[in-house]
PALO-439069 format. One record per residue (C-alpha): residue number from 1; residue in one letter; x, y negated, z. Coordinates in Angstrom, 2 decimals. Layout:
N
<senu><num>NUM</num><residuo>a</residuo><east>X</east><north>Y</north><up>Z</up></senu>
...
This chain:
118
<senu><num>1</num><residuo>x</residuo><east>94.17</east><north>-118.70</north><up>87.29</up></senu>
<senu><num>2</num><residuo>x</residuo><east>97.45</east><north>-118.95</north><up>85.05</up></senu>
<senu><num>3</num><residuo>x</residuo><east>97.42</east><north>-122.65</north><up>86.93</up></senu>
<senu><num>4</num><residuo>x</residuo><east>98.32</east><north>-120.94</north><up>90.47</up></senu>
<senu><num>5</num><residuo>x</residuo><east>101.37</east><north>-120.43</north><up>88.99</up></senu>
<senu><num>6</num><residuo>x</residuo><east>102.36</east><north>-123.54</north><up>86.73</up></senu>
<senu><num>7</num><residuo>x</residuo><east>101.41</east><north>-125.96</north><up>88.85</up></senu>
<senu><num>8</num><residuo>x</residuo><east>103.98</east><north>-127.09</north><up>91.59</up></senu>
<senu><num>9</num><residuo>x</residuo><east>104.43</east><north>-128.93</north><up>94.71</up></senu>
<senu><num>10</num><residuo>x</residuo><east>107.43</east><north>-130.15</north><up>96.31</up></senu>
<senu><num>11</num><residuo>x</residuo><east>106.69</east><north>-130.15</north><up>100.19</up></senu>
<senu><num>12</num><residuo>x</residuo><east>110.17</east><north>-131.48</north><up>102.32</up></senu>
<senu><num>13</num><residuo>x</residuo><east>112.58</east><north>-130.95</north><up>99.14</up></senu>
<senu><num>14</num><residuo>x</residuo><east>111.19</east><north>-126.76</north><up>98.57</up></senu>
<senu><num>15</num><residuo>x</residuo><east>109.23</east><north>-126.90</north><up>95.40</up></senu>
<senu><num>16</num><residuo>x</residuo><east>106.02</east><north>-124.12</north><up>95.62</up></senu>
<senu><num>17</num><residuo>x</residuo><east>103.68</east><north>-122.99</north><up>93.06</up></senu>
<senu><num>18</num><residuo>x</residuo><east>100.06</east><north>-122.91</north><up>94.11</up></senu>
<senu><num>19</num><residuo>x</residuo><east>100.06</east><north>-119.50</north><up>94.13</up></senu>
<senu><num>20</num><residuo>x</residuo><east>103.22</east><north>-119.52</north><up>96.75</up></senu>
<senu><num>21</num><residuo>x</residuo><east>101.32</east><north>-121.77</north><up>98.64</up></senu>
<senu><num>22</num><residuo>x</residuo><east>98.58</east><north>-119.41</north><up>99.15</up></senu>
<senu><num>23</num><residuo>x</residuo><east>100.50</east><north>-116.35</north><up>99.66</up></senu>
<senu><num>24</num><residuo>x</residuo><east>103.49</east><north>-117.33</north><up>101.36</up></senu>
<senu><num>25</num><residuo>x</residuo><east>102.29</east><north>-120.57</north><up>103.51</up></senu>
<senu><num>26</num><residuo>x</residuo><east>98.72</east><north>-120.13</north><up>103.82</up></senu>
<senu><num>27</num><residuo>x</residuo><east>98.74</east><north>-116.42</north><up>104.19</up></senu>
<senu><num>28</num><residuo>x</residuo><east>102.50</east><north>-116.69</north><up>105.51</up></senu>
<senu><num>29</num><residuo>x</residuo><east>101.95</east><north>-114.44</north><up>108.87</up></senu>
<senu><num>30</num><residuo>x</residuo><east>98.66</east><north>-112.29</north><up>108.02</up></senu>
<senu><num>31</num><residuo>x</residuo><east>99.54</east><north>-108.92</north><up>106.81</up></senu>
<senu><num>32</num><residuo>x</residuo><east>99.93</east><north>-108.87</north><up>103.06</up></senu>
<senu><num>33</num><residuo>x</residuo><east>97.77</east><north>-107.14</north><up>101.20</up></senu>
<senu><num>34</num><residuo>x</residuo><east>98.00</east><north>-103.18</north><up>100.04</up></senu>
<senu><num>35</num><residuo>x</residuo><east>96.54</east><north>-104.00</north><up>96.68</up></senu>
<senu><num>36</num><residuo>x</residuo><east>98.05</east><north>-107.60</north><up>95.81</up></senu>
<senu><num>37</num><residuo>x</residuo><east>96.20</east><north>-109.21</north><up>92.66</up></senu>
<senu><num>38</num><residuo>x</residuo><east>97.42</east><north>-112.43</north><up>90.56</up></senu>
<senu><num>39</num><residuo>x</residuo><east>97.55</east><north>-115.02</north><up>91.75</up></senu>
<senu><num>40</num><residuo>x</residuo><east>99.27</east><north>-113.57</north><up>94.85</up></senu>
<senu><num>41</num><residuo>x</residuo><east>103.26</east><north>-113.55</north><up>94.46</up></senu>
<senu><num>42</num><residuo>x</residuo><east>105.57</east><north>-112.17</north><up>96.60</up></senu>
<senu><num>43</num><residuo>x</residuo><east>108.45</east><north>-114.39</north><up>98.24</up></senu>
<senu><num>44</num><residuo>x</residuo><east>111.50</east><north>-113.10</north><up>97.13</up></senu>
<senu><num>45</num><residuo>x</residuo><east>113.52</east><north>-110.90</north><up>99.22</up></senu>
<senu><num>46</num><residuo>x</residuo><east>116.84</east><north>-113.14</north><up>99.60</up></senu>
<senu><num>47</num><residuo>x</residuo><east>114.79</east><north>-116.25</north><up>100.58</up></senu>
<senu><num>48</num><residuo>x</residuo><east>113.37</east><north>-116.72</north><up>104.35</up></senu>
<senu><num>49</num><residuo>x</residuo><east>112.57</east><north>-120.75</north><up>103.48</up></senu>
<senu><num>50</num><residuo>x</residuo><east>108.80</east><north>-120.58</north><up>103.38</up></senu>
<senu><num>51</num><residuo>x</residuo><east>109.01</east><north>-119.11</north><up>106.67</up></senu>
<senu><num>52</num><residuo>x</residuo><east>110.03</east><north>-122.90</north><up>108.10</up></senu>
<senu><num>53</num><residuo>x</residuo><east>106.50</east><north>-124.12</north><up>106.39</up></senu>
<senu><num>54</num><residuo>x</residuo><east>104.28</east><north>-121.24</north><up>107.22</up></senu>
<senu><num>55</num><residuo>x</residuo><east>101.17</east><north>-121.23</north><up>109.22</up></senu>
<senu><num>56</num><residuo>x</residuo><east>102.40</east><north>-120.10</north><up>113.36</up></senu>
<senu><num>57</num><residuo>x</residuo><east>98.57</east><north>-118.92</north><up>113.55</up></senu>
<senu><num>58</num><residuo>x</residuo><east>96.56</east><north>-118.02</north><up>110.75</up></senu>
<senu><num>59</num><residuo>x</residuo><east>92.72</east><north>-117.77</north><up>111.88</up></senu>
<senu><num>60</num><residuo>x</residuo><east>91.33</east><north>-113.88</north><up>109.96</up></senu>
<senu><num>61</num><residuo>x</residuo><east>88.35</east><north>-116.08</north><up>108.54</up></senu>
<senu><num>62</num><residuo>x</residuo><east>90.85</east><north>-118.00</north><up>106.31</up></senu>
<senu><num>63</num><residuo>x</residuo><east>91.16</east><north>-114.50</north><up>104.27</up></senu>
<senu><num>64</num><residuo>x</residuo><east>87.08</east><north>-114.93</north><up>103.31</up></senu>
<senu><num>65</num><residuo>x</residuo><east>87.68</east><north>-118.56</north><up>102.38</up></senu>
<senu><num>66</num><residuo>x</residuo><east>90.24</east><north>-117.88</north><up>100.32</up></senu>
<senu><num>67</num><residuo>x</residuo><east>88.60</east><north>-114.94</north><up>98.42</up></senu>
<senu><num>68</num><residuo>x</residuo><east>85.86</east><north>-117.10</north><up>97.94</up></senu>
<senu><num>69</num><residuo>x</residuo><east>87.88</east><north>-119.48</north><up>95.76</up></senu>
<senu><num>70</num><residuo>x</residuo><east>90.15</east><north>-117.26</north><up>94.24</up></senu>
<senu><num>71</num><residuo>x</residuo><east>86.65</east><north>-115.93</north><up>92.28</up></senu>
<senu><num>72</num><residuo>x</residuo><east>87.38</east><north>-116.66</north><up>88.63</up></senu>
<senu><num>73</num><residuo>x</residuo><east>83.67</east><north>-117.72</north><up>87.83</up></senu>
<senu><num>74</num><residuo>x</residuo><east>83.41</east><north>-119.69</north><up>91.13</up></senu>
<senu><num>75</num><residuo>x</residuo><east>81.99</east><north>-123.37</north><up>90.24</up></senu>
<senu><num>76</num><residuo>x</residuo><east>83.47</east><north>-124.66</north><up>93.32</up></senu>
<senu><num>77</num><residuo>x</residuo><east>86.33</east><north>-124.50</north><up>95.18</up></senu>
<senu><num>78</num><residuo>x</residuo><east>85.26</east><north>-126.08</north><up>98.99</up></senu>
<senu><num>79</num><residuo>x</residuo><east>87.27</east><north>-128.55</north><up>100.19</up></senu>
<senu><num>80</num><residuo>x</residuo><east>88.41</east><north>-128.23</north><up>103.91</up></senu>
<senu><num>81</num><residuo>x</residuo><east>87.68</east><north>-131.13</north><up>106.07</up></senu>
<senu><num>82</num><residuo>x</residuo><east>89.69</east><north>-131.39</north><up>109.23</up></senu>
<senu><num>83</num><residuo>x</residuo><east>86.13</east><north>-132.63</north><up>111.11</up></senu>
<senu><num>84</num><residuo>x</residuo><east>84.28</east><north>-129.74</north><up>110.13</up></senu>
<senu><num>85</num><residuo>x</residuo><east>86.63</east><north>-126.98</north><up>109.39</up></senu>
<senu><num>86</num><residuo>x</residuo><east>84.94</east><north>-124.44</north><up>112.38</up></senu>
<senu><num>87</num><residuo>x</residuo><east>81.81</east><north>-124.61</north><up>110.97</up></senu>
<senu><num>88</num><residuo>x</residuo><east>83.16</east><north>-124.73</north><up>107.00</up></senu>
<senu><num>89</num><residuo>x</residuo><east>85.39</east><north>-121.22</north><up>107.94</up></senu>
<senu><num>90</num><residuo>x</residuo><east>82.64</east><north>-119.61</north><up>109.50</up></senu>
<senu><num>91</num><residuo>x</residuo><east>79.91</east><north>-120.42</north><up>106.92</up></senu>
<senu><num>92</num><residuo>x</residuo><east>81.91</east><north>-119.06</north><up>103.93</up></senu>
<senu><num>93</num><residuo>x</residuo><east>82.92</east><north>-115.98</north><up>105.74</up></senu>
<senu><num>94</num><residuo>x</residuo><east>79.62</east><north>-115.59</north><up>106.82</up></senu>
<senu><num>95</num><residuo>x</residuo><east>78.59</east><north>-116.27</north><up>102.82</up></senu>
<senu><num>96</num><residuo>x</residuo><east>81.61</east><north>-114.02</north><up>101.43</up></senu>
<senu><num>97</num><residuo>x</residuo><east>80.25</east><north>-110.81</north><up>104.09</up></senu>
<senu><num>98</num><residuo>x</residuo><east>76.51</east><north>-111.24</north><up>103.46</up></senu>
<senu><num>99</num><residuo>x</residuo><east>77.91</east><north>-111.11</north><up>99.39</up></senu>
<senu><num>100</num><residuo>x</residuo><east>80.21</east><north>-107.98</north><up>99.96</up></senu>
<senu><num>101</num><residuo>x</residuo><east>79.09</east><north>-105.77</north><up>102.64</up></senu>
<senu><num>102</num><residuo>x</residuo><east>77.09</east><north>-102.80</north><up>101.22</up></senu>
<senu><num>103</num><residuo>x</residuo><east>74.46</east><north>-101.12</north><up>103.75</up></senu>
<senu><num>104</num><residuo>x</residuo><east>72.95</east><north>-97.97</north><up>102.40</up></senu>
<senu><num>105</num><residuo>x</residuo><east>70.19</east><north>-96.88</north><up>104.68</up></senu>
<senu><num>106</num><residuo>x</residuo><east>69.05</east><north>-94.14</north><up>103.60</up></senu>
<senu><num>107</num><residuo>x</residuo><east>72.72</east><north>-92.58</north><up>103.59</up></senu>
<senu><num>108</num><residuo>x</residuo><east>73.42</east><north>-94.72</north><up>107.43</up></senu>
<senu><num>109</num><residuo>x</residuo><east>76.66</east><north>-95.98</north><up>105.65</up></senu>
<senu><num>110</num><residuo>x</residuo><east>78.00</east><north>-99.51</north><up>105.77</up></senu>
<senu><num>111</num><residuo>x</residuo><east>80.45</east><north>-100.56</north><up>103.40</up></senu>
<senu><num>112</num><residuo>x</residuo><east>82.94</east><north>-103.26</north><up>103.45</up></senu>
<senu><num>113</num><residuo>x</residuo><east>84.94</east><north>-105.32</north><up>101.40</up></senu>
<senu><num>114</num><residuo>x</residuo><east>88.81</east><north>-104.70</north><up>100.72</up></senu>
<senu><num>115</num><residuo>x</residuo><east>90.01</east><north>-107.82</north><up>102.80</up></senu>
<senu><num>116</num><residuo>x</residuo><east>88.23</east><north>-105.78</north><up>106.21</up></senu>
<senu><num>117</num><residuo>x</residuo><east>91.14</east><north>-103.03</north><up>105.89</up></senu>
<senu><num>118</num><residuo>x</residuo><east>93.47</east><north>-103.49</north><up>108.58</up></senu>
């Protein structure tokens, strides 16, 4: 992952790590997390300029897709396509749940993943 960080992108003359990408622009208005792990970064206090490139409305499933590439020994990352991005979201949240959620029935408990807090 040391390449969410190295590699950069210069989007409207702001230059952004992969990593800031994700965290600030991506994940710009969800809630951040308690927990933060690398690759996630922080935007730095004195700065407010990813705010003019972050995401207005961030759809919750987007935190399952991105979990689900952020897993070191993931073969694939899955690229979004604009023509089937509904049905991509909801299939890898879908995949990322039924791989996460724990359901112990002989104790009736149900146990979820981290990215469920709220």
């Amino acid at each position: 992952m040391h390449f969410m960080r190295t590699h950069c992108y210069e989007i409207g003359g702001d230059v952004f790590s992969l990593a800031e990408l994700e965290s600030c622009v991506i994940r710009g208005n969800l809630p951040k997390p308690y927990y933060p792990k690398p690759p996630f970064v922080t935007a730095p206090k004195k700065s407010r300029g990813y705010l003019a490139y972050a995401l207005e409305y961030v759809d919750a499933r987007l935190c399952f897709v991105l979990n689900n590439g952020n897993k070191v020994n993931s073969p694939l990352v899955t690229i979004l396509k604009p023509s089937t991005l509904n049905t991509q979201m909801t299939s890898l949240s879908k995949c990322f749940l039924n791989n996460h959620i724990k359901i112990e029935l002989s104790k009736k408990t149900v146990t979820l993943p981290k990215v469920c807090d709220v």
